[in-house]
N, C-alpha and C positions, 0 to 999 in steps of 0.2 A: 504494500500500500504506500501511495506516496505519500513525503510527511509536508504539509505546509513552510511558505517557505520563512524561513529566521527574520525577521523584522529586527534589524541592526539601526543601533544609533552612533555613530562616528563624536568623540568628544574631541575638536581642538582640528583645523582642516590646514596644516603647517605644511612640511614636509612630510612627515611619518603619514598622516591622515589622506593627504593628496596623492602620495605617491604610492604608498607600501599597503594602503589597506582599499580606501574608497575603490580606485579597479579594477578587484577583487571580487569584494560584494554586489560588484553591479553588474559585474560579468559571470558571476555563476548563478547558474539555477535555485541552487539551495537556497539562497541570501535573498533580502531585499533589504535595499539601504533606504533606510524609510526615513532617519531625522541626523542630520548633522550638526553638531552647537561649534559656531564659529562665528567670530566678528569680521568676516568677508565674506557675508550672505552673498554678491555678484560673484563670487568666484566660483563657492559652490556651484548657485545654478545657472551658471555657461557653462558647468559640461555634466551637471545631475540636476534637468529642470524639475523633474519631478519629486523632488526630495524637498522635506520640509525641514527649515532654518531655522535653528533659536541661537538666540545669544546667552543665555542660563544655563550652567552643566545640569542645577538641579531640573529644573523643570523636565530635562531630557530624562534623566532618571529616572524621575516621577513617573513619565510616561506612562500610563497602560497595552499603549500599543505597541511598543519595544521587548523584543525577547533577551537581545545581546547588547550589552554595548563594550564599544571598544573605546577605549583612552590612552589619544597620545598627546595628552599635556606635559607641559613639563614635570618631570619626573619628582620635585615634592609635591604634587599636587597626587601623585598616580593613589597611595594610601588612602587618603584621606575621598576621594571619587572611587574607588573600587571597593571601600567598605562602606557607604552610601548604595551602591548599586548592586552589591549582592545583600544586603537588607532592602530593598525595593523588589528582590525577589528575581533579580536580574544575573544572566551568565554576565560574564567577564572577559575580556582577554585583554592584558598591560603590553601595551612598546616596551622594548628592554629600553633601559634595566627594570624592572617591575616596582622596587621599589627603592628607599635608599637604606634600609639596614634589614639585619635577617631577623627582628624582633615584629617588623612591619610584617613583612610575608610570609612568616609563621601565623602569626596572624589573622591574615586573609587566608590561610590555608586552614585554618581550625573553625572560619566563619564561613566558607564555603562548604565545608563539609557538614556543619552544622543547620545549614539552610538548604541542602542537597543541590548546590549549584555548580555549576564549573564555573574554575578558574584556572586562566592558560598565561604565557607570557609569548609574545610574538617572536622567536627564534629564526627568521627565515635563514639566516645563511646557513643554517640543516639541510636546506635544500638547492643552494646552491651548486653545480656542475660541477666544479674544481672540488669541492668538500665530499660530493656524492661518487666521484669519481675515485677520489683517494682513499675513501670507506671498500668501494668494492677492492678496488687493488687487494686492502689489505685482504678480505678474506677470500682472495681466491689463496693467499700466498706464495703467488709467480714469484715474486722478488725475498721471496722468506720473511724472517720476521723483519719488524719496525724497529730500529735502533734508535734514531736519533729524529723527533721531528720540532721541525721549524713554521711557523706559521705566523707572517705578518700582514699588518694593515697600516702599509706608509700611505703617506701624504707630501704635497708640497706648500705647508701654508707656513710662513716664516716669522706670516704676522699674529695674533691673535684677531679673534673675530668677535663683534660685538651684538652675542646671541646668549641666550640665556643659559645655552650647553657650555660656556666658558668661564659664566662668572661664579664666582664663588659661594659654597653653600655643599648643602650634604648631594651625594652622588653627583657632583658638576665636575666641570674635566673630558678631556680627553681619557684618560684608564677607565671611567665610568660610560663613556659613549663609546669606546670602541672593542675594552676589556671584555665585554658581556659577550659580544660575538666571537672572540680568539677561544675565550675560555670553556665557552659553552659547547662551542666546537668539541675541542680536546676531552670534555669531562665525558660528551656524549660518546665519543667516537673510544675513547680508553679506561671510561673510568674514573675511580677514585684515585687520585695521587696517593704516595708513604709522604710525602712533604714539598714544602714549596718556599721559594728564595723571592724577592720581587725587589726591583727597584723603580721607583715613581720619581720623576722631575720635571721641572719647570724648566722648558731653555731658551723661549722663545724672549726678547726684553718685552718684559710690559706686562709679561704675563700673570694673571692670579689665578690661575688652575694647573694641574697637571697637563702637559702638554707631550710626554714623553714616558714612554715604559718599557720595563721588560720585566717578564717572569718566567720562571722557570717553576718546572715543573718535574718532579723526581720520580717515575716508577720502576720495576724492578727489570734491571737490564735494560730500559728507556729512557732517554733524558726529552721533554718537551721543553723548545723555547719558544714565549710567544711576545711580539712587541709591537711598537708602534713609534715614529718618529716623524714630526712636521716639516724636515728638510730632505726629505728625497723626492730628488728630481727628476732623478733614472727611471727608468721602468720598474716596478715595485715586484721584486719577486715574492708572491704569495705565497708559495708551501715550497719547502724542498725535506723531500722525505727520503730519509736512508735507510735502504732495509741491507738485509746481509748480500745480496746477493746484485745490487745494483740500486738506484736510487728514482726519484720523480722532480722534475721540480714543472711550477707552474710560475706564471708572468700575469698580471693583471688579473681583470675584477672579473665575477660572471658578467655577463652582460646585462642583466634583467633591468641592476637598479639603472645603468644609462640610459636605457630605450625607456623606461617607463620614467625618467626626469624629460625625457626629451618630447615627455605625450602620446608612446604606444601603448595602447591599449594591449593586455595581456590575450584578447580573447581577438586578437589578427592574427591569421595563420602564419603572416611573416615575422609576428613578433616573436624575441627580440633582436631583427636587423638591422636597427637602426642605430646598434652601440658597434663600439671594435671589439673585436672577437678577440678573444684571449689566447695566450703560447702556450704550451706545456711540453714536456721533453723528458721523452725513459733511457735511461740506463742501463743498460744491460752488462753485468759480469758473464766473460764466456769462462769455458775450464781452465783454459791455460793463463786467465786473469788477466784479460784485454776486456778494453768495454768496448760495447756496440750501443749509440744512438741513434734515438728515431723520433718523430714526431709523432706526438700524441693527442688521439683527439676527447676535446674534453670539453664536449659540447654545455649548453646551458643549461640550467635546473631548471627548477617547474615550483613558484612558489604557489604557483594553484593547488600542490601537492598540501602546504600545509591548509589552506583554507577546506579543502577537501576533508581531512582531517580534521578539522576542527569543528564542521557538519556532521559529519558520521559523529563523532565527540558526544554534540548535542543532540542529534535526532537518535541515534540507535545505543548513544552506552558505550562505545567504544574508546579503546584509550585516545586520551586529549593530546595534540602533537609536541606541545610540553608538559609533562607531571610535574604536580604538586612538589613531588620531591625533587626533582631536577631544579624548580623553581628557585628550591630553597638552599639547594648543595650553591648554585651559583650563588648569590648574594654574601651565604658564608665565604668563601670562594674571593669573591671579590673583599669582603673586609679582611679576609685573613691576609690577603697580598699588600694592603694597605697597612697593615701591621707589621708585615715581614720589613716595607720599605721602612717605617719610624724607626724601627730595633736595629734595622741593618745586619739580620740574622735571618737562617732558615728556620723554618717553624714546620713542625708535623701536622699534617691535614688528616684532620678527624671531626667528623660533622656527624653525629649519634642517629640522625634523619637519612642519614645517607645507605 
């Protein structure tokens, strides 16, 4: 039987809301973006005329005629709206980072469960082609095990920018907007870490946020490193992964987020054409200990994949495309590496929820 479809209300029509989520809901069947809360009601509808505008989070809330709502306000506001809206009797799903301490979304995790509602945190780059690609790799085991991996997200911005993701306050920063995606990666793709090293800085002048990171990540006979820096200009290499037996490395972004800033719609059969396609490149050890290179294809993901997911979630019971616990291992995750960098020590990673 079919199940009617999710009457979503979008809070905050920014970037995250315009790009990562609105396209989404209006291009799948399951969804219907029925209310958006933004104070650029014309932007909304020139391209969702049918969608109804408020400028009050609560009122959206309130709503009766809302199943889901998603919020990607700035992230102190994510708690204090997602505990509102699963007491309104409403599902959830948070923009990372979800919230800004793990006392918050332990929280939301004991009041969703309490009110039988989901609650999710938006992961896309789970679904990203480079991330999805290097998942199978590992479990065919061509290249043997994973030894050492590397996993970044450079930039070239040398200056700070004057948006509310840089100024100071709990979860602002760069480690906090770009930490959540490196990490979340790793934890899904490996696991719990034995311990974790982190160093967090400021380097850009003028700056009052974290603009700069790296951590490390300690598992048994694996070392993960994952960072992030605002002066790379190069080509950004995105994963270089070393197994026993030969290595991977990949060059640039998936393509989805370019094509859908540049206004393709996910539900074009040529989307996403309209970004540069990304490099990747295998290594092969032969027996006598020569490599063999080749190019590798490592086409685009499908973040339709998590919204999909996130409907079955809702309408039939199915696990939600991030858990509760996953939720909750990241934010620990994330505070614990901010502790590693104050102490300037490694610290053992042990989260009792994990």
């Amino acid at each position: 039987m079919a199940h009617p479809a999710i009457r979503t209300g979008i809070i905050g029509y920014g970037l995250s809301g315009r790009v990562f989520h609105a396209p989404f809901i209006q291009g799948l069947p399951e969804f219907e973006l029925s209310a958006v809360c933004s104070r650029q009601p014309d932007a909304v509808l020139e391209r969702y005329p049918e969608t109804h505008v408020v400028a009050d989070a609560g009122q959206l809330i309130a709503s009766p005629e809302l199943d889901l709502i998603i919020i990607t306000a700035p992230n102190a506001l994510h708690f204090p709206l997602a505990k509102a809206a699963l007491e309104a009797g409403k599902d959830v799903l948070l923009e990372k980072p979800s919230v800004t301490s793990l006392e918050e979304i332990e929280s939301l995790t004991r009041l969703a469960e309490k009110r039988g509602r989901l609650m999710t945190v938006y992961q896309n780059r789970r679904f990203d082609g480079d991330f999805l690609h290097l998942k199978a790799m590992m479990a065919s085991g061509e290249l043997g095990k994973l030894r050492h991996l590397t996993s970044r997200f450079d930039r070239f911005r040398p200056e700070p920018q004057n948006r509310w993701r840089e100024q100071p306050g709990p979860a602002s920063g760069i480690f906090w907007d770009l930490g959540p995606h490196l990490l979340d990666q790793a934890l899904h793709l490996l696991g719990s870490p034995e311990s974790l090293q982190a160093t967090l800085r400021t380097l850009r002048p003028g700056g009052t946020t974290h603009d700069w990171f790296e951590v490390m990540l300690y598992y048994p006979g694996l070392l993960v490193t994952l960072g992030s820096t605002p002066f790379e200009a190069g080509p950004m290499q995105r994963f270089n992964a070393r197994f026993e037996r030969g290595s991977w490395q990949c060059w640039g972004l998936d393509p989805q987020e370019e094509a859908l800033r540049a206004g393709q719609m996910p539900w074009l059969p040529e989307y996403p054409d309209a970004a540069q396609p990304q490099s990747a490149h295998r290594y092969r050890a032969t027996e006598d200990g020569a490599l063999t290179g080749q190019p590798d294809d490592c086409s685009a993901g499908h973040y339709q994949g998590y919204f999909s997911t996130l409907a079955s979630a809702i309408q039939n019971g199915t696990a939600p495309p991030v858990s509760p616990e996953d939720a909750c291992a990241l934010i620990y995750t994330l505070e614990l590496a901010e502790q590693s960098s104050a102490l300037g020590k490694r610290l053992d990673w042990h989260y009792p929820g994990a």
